[in-house]
TIKE-978657 format. One record per residue (C-alpha): residue number from 1; chain; x, y, z. Coordinates in nm, 4 decimals, padded with zeros to 6 digits, always signed. Example, Ala and Ser with C-alpha at 12.3 -4.5 7.8 and 13.67 -1.06 7.14 Angstrom:
TIKE-978657
<pt><pos>1</pos><unit>A</unit><x>+01.2300</x><y>-00.4500</y><z>+00.7800</z></pt>
<pt><pos>2</pos><unit>A</unit><x>+01.3670</x><y>-00.1060</y><z>+00.7140</z></pt>
END
This chain:
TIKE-978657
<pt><pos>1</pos><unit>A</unit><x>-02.2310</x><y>+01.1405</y><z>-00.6597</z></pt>
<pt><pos>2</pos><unit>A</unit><x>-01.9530</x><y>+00.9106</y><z>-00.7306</z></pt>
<pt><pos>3</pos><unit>A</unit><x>-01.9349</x><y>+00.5776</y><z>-00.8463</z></pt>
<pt><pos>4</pos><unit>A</unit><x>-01.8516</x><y>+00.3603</y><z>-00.5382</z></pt>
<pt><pos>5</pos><unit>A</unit><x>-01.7756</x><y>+00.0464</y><z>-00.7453</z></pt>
<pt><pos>6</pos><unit>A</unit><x>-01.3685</x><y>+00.0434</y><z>-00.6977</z></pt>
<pt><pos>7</pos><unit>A</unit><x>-01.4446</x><y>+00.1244</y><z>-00.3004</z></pt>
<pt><pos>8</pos><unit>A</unit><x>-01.6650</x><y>-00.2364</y><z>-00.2981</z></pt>
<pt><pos>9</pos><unit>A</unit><x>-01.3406</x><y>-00.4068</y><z>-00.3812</z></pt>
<pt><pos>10</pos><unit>A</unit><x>-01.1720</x><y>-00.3821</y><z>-00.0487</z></pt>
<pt><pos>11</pos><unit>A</unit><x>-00.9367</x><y>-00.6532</y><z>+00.0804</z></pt>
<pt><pos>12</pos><unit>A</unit><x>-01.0599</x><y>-00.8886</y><z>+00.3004</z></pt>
<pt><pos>13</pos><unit>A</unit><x>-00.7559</x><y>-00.7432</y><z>+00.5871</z></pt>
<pt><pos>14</pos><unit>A</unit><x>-00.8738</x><y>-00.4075</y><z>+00.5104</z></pt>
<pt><pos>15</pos><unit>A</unit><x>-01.2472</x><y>-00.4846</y><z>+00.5939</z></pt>
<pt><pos>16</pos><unit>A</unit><x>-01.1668</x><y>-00.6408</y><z>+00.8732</z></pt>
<pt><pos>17</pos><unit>A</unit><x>-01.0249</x><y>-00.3302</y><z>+01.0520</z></pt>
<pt><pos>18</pos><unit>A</unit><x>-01.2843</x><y>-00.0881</y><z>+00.9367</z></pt>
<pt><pos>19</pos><unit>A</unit><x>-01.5267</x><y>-00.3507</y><z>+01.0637</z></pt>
<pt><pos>20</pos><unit>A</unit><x>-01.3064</x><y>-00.3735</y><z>+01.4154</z></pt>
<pt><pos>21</pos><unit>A</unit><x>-01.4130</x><y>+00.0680</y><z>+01.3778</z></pt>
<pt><pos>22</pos><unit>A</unit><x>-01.7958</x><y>+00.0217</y><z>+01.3137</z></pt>
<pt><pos>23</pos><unit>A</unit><x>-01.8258</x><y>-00.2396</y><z>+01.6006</z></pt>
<pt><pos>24</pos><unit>A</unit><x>-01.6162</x><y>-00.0195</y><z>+01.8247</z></pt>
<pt><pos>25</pos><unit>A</unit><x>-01.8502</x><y>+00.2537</y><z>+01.7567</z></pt>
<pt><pos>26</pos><unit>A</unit><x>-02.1606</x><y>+00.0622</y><z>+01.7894</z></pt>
<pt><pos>27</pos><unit>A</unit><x>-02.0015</x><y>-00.1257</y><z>+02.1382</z></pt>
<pt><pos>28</pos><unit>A</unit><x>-01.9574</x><y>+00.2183</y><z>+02.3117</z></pt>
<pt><pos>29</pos><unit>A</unit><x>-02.3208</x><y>+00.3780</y><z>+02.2595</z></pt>
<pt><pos>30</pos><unit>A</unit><x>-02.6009</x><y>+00.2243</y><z>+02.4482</z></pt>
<pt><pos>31</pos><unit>A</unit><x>-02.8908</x><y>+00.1251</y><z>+02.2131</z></pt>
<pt><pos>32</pos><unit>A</unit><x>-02.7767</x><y>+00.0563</y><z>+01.8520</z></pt>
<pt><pos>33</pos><unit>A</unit><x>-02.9225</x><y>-00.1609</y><z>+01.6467</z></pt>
<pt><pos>34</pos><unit>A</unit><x>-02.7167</x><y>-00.1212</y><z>+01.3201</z></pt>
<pt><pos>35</pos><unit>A</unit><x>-02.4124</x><y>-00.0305</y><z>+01.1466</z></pt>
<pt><pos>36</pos><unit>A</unit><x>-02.3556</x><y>-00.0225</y><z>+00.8216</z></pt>
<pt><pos>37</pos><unit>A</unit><x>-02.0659</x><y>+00.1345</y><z>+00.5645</z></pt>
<pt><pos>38</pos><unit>A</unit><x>-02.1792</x><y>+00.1497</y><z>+00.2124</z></pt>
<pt><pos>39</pos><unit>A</unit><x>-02.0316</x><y>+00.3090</y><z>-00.0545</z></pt>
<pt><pos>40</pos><unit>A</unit><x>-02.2488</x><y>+00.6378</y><z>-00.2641</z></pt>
<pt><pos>41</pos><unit>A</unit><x>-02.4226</x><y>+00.3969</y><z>-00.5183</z></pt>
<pt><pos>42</pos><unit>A</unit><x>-02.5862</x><y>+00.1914</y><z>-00.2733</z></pt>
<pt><pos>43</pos><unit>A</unit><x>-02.3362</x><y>-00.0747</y><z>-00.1694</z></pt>
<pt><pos>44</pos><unit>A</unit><x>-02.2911</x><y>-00.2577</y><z>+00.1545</z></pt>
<pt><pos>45</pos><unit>A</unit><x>-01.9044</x><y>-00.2929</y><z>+00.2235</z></pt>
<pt><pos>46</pos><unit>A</unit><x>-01.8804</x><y>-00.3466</y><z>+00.5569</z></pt>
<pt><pos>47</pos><unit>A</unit><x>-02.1824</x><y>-00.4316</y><z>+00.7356</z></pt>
<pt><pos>48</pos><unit>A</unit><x>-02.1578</x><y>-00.4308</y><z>+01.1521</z></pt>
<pt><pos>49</pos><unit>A</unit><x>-02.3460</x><y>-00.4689</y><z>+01.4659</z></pt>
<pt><pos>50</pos><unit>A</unit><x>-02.7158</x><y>-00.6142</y><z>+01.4080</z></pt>
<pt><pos>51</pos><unit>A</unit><x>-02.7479</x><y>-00.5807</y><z>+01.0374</z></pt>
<pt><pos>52</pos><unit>A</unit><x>-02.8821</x><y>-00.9611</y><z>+01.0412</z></pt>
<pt><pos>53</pos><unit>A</unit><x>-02.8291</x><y>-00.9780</y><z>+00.6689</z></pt>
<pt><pos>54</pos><unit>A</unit><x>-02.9890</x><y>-00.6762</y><z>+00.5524</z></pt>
<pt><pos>55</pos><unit>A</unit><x>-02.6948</x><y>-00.5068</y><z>+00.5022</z></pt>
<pt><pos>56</pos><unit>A</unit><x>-02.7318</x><y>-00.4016</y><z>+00.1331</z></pt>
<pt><pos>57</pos><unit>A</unit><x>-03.1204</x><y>-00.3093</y><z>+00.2210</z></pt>
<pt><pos>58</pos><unit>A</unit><x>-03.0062</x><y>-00.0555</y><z>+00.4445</z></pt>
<pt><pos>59</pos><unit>A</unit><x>-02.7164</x><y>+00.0468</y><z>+00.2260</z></pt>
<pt><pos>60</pos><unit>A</unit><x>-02.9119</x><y>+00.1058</y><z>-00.0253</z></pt>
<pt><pos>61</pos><unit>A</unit><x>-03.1767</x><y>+00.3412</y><z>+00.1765</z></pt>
<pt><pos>62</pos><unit>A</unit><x>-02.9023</x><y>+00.5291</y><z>+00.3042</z></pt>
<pt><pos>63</pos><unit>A</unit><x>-02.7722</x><y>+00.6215</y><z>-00.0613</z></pt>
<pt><pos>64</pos><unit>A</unit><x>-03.1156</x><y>+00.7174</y><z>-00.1821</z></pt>
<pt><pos>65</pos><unit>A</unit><x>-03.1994</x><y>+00.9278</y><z>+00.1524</z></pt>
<pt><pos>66</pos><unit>A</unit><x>-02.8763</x><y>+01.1146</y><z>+00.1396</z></pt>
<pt><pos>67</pos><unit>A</unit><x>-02.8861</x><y>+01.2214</y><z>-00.2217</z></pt>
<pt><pos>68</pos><unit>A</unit><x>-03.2000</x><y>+01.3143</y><z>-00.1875</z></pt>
<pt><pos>69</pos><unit>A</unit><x>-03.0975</x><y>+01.5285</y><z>+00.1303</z></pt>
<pt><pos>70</pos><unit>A</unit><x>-02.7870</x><y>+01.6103</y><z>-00.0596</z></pt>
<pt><pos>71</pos><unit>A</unit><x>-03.0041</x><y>+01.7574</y><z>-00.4015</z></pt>
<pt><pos>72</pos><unit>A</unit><x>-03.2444</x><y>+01.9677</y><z>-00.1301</z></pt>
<pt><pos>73</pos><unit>A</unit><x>-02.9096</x><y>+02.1114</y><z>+00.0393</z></pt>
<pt><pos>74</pos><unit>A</unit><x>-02.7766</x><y>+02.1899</y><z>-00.3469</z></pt>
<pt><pos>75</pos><unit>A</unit><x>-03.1342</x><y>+02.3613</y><z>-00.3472</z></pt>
<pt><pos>76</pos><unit>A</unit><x>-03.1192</x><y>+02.5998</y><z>-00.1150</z></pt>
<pt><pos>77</pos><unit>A</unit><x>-02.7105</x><y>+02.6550</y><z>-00.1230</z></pt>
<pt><pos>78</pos><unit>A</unit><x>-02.6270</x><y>+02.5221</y><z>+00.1854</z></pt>
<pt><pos>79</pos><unit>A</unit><x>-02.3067</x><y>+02.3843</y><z>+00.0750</z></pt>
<pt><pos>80</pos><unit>A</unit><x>-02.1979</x><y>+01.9550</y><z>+00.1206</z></pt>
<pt><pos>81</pos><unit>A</unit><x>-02.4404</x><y>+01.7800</y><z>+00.3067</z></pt>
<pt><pos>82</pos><unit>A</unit><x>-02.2722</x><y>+01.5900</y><z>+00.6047</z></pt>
<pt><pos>83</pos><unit>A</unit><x>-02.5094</x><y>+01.4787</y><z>+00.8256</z></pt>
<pt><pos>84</pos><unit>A</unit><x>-02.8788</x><y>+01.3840</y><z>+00.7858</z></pt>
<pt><pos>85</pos><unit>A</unit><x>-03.0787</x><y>+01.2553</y><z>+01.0966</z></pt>
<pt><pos>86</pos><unit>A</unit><x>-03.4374</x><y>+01.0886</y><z>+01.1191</z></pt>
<pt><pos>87</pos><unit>A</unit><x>-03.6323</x><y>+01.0878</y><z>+01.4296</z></pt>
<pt><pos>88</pos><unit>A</unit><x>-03.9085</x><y>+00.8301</y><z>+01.4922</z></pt>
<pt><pos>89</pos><unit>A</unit><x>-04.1386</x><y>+00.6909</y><z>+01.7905</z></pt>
<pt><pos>90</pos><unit>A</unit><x>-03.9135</x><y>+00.4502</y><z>+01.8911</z></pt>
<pt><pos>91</pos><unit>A</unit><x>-03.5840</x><y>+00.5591</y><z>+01.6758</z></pt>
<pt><pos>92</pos><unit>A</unit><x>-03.3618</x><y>+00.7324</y><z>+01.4798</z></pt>
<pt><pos>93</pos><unit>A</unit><x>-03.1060</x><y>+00.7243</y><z>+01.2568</z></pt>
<pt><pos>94</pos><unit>A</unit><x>-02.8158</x><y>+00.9012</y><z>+01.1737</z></pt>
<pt><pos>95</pos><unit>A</unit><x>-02.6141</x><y>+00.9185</y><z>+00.7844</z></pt>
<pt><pos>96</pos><unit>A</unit><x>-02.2806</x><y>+01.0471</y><z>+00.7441</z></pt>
<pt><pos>97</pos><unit>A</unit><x>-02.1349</x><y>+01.1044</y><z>+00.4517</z></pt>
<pt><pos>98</pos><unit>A</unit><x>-01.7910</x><y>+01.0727</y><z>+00.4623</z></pt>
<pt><pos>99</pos><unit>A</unit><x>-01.5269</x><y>+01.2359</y><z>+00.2090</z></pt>
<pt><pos>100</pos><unit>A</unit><x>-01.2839</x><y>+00.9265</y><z>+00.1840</z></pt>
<pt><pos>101</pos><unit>A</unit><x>-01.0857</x><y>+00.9100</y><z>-00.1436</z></pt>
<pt><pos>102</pos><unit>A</unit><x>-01.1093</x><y>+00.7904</y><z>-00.4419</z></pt>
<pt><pos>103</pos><unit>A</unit><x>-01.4928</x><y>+00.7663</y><z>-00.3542</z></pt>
<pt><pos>104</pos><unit>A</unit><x>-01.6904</x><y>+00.9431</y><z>-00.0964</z></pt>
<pt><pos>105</pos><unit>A</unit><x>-01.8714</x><y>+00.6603</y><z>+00.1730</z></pt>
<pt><pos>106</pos><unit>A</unit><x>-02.1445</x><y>+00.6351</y><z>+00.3658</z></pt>
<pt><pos>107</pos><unit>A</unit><x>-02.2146</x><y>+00.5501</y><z>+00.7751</z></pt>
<pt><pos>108</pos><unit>A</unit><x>-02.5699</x><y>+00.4468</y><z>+00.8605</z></pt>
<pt><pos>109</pos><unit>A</unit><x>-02.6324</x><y>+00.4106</y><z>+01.2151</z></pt>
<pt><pos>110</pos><unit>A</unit><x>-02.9658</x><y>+00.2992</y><z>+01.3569</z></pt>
<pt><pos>111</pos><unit>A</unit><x>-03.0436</x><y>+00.3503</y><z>+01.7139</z></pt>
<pt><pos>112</pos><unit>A</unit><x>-03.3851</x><y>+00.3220</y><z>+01.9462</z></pt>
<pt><pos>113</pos><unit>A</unit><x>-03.4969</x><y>+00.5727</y><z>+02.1467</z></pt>
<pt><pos>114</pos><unit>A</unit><x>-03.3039</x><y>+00.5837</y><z>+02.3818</z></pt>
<pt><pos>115</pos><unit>A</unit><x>-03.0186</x><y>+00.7256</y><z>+02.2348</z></pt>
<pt><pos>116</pos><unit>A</unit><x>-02.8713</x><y>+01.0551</y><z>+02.2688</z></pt>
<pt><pos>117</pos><unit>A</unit><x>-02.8182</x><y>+01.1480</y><z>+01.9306</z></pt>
<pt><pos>118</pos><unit>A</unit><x>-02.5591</x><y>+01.3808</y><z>+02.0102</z></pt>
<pt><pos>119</pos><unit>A</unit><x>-02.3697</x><y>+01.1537</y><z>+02.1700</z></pt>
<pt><pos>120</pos><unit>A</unit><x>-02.4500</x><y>+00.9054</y><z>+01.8491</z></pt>
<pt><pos>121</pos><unit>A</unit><x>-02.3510</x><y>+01.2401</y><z>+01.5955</z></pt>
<pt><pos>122</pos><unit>A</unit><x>-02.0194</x><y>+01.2931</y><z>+01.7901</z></pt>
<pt><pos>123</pos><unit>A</unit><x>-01.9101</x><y>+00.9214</y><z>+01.8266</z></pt>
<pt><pos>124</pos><unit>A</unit><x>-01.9825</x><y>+00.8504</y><z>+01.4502</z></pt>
<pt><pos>125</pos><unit>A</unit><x>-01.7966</x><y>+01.1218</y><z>+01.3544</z></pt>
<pt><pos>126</pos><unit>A</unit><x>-01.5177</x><y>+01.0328</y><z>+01.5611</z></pt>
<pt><pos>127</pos><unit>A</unit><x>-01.5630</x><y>+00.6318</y><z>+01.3548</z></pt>
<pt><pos>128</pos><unit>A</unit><x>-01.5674</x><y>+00.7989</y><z>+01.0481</z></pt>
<pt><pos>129</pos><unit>A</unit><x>-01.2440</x><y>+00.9815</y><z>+01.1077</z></pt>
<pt><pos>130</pos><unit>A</unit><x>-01.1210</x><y>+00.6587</y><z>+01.2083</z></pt>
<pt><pos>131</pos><unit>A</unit><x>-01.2188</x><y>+00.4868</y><z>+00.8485</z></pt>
<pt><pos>132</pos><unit>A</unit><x>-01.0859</x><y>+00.7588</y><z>+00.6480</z></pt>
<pt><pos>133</pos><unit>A</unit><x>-00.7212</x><y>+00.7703</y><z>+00.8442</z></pt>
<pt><pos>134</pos><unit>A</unit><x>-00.7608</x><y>+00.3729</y><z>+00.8245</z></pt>
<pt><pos>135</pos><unit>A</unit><x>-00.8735</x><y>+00.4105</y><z>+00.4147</z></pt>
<pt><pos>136</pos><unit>A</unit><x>-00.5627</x><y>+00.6639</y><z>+00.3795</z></pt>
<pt><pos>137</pos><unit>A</unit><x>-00.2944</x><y>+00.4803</y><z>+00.5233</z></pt>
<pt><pos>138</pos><unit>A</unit><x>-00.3201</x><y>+00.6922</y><z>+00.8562</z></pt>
<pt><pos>139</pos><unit>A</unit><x>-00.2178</x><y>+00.5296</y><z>+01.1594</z></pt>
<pt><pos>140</pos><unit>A</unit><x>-00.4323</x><y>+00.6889</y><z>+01.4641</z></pt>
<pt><pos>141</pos><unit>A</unit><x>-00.2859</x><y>+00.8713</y><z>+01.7326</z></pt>
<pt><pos>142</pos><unit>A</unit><x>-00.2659</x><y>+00.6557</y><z>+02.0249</z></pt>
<pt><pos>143</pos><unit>A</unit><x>-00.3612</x><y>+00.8859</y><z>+02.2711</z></pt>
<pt><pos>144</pos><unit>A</unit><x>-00.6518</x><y>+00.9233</y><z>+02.0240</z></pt>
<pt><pos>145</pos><unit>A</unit><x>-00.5670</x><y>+01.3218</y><z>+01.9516</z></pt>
<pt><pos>146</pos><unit>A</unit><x>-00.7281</x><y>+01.3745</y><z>+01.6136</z></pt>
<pt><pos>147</pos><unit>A</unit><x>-00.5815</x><y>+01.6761</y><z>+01.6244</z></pt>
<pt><pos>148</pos><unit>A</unit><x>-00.8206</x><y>+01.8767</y><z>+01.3411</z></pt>
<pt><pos>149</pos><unit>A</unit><x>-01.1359</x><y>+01.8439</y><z>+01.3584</z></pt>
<pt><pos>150</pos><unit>A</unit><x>-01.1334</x><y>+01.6736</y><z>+00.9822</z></pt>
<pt><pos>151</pos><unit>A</unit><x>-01.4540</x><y>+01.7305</y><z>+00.8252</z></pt>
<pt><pos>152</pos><unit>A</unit><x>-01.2557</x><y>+01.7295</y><z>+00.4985</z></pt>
<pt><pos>153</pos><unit>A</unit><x>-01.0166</x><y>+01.3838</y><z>+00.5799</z></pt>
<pt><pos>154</pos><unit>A</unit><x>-00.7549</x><y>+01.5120</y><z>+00.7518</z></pt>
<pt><pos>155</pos><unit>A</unit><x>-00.5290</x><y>+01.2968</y><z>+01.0028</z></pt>
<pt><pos>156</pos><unit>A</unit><x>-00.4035</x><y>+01.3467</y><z>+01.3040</z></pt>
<pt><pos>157</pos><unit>A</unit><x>-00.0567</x><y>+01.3880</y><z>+01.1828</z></pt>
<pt><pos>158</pos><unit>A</unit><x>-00.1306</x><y>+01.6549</y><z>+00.9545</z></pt>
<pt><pos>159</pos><unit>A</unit><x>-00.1830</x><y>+01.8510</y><z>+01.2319</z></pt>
<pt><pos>160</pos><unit>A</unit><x>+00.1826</x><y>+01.8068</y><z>+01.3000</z></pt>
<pt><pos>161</pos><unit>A</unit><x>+00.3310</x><y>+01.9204</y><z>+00.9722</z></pt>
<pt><pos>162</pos><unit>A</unit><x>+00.5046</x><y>+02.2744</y><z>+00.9972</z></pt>
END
């Protein structure tokens, strides 16, 4: 995986609106405990919504659980691992890697068990799209069209381009 060091060296303005996108996200499902967007080496950036300092702890466990998920996927050629999901008695928790340039990211979300982690998948998603357009300069539609479904960082407007 990439280095994430250059991505831990966001500007304070900049981390401030992906920060306004995690606690968005975590503000519109019921039962969240914590946010966090760390970069591929392990690296909280931009910590949200019941983190209570430990952040970089769960930064750090996301990086080592999605590589490892990532190196089992590599196994058994199922192609760029997006998503992994754990599923405990009273939790789960949901890692998204996201394909932002110059360095790929990571979205922990932690929920209890009450969640409907559909409803978790499809809303994170929909914040990491929201990072990435944020990350490349993007301005989001404001009806909130995404327009392609993005899995590979696409905005909104490049849906428009002829």
């Amino acid at each position: 995986m990439a280095d994430g060091h250059d991505a831990r060296r966001l500007d304070p303005a900049l981390r401030e609106r992906l920060g306004s996108h995690l606690q968005g996200f975590a503000d519109d499902i019921n039962g969240v405990r914590s946010v966090v967007l760390a970069s591929v080496d392990g690296f909280a950036l931009v910590p949200a919504a019941g983190t209570h300092g430990n952040g970089e702890r769960l930064a750090a466990m996301t990086s080592a659980m999605l590589a490892l998920a990532a190196a089992v996927g590599r196994e058994l050629a199922l192609g760029e691992l997006e998503v992994l999901m754990l599923e405990a008695g009273e939790g789960k928790v949901l890692m998204l890697a996201l394909p932002a340039m110059p360095a790929p990211l990571l979205l922990m979300t932690a929920c209890d068990a009450r969640c409907v982690i559909g409803k978790v998948l499809w809303s994170a998603k929909e914040c990491g799209r929201n990072i990435m357009a944020e990350l490349s300069g993007s301005r989001a539609d404001p009806q909130g069209n995404t327009g392609l479904d993005n899995q590979r960082g696409a905005t909104w407007q490049d849906s428009t381009i002829p």
